[in-house]
N, C-alpha and C positions, 0 to 999 in steps of 0.2 A: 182176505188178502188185500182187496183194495184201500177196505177201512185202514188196516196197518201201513200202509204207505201212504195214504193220507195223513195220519198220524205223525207218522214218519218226519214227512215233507212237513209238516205243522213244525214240529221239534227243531229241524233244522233252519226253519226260516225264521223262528222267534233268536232260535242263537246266530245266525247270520245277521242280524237285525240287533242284536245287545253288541257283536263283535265289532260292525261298524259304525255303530253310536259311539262304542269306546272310545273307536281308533279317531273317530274325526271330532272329536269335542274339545278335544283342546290341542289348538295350533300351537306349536313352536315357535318363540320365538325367530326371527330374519329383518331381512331387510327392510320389509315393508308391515313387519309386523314386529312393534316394538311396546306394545300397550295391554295390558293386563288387569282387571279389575276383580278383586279376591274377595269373598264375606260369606259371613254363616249366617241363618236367620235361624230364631225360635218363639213361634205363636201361639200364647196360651189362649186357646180359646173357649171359653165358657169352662166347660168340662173336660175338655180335648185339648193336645199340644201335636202342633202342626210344624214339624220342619221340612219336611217333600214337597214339593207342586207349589211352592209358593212364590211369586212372582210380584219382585219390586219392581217398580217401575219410573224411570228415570225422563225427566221434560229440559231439556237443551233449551236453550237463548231464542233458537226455532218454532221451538214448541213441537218439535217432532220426541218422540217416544222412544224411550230403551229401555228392554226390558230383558233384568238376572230373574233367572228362574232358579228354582234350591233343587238337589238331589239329597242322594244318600245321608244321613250325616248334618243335614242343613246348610251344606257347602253350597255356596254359588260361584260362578265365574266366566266371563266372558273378553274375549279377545274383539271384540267387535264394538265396543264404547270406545269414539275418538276422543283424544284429548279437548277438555274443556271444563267449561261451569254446569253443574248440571241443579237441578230440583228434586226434591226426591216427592213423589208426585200420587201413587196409592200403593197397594199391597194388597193383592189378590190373589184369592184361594179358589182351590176347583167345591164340587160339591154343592155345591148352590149357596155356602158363605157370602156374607156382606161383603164386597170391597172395604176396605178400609181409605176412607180419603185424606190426605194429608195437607189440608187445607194450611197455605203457605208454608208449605217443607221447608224441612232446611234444606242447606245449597250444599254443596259437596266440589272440589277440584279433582279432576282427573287426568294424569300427567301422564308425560311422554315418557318411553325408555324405562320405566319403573314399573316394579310389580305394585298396583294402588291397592294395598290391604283397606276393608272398609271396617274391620272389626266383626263383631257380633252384636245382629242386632237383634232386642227383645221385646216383644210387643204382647201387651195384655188385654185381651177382651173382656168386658161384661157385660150378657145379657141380652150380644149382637148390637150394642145400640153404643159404648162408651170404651174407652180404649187409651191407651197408652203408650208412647215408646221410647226406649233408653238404647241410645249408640255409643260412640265412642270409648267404645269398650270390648274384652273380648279380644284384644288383635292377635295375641299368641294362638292364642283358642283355633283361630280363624286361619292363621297359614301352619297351624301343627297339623289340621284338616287335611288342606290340602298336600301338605307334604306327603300326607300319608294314602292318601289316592294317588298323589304323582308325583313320588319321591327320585324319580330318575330325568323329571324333565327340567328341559333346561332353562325354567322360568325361577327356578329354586337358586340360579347362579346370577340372577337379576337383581340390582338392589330393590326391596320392601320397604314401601314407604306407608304409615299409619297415617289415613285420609280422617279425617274430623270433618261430624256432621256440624254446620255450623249455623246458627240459629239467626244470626244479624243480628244480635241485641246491640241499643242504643248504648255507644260510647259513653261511659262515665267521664266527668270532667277531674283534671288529676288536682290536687290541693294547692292553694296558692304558694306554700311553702314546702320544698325550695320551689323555684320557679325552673329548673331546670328540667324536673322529673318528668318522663311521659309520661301520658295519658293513660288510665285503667280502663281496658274492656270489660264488659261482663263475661262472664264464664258461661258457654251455654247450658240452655236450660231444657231437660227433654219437654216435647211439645206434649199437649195433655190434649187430644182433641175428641170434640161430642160427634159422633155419628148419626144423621137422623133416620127418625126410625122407618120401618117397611110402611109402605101404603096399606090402609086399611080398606079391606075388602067389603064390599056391602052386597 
């Protein structure tokens, strides 16, 4: 009898515990909260594709840390990134996986009063040691997600704005002729970066 209401009390407390995760993960838009930052991730790694527990992590002007963690789905999102410049800084996995380091990220803006869709982002591992990633892409992908986990909130009646990861490539100079024409940016380019490898054990 006692085991069974131990049990019980187990059952109840795991769903008390999923019912107020629900309820408190994503705030409502008000008065003092008017900022929204929306994205899917998908991580091929080696053999395995990772979209739960993965945790981008974003470095401010401060050099203080923000960090979207993925759920279900590969959905992320957080009501708690202020508006600003940010970096997009590593991407970490539970499990004892490498961090992935994003040595000199791209930079990203994150605006006020707007839902800031970041897209879908896709990243490829090989061998724990070399790796790749492609943004700026995905955006439908990325708030049909969310629509569909919170299709009644009122963050759906916010304008979605598509955030661009943006690489800072060096400005092309525009052609002498005409002389009127602006300047061509480069188009970014996804970053290709080498991971170094684990410490060898002796």
């Amino acid at each position: 009898m006692k085991r069974t209401q131990m049990v019980l009390r187990g059952i109840l407390a795991v769903v008390f515990a999923m019912a107020f995760t629900a309820c408190a993960s994503l705030s409502e838009p008000d008065g003092t909260n008017q900022t929204l930052v929306v994205g899917g991730v998908i991580v091929r790694y080696d053999s395995r594709t990772i979209i739960e527990g993965v945790q981008i992590e974003l470095r401010d002007s401060r050099a203080r840390t923000h960090t979207l963690s993925s759920g279900a789905g590969g959905l992320f999102y957080s009501t708690r990134i202020p508006p600003g410049v940010y970096r997009v800084d590593r991407i970490v996995f539970s499990g004892g996986l490498r961090a992935l380091l994003w040595t000199n990220g791209p930079s990203i803006v994150i605006e006020n009063g707007v839902v800031n869709n970041l897209g879908e982002i896709n990243a490829n591992v090989r061998w724990g040691m070399y790796w790749n990633a492609n943004a700026n892409q995905g955006y439908d992908q990325a708030r049909d997600l969310f629509q569909q986990r919170h299709g009644s909130s009122s963050w759906n009646e916010m304008p979605w704005v598509n955030i661009g990861f943006n690489r800072e490539n060096t400005p092309v100079a525009a052609p002498a002729e005409p002389a009127a024409q602006p300047p061509q940016v480069a188009e970014p380019v996804p970053p290709v970066i080498q991971v170094l490898p684990p410490p060898v054990e002796y």
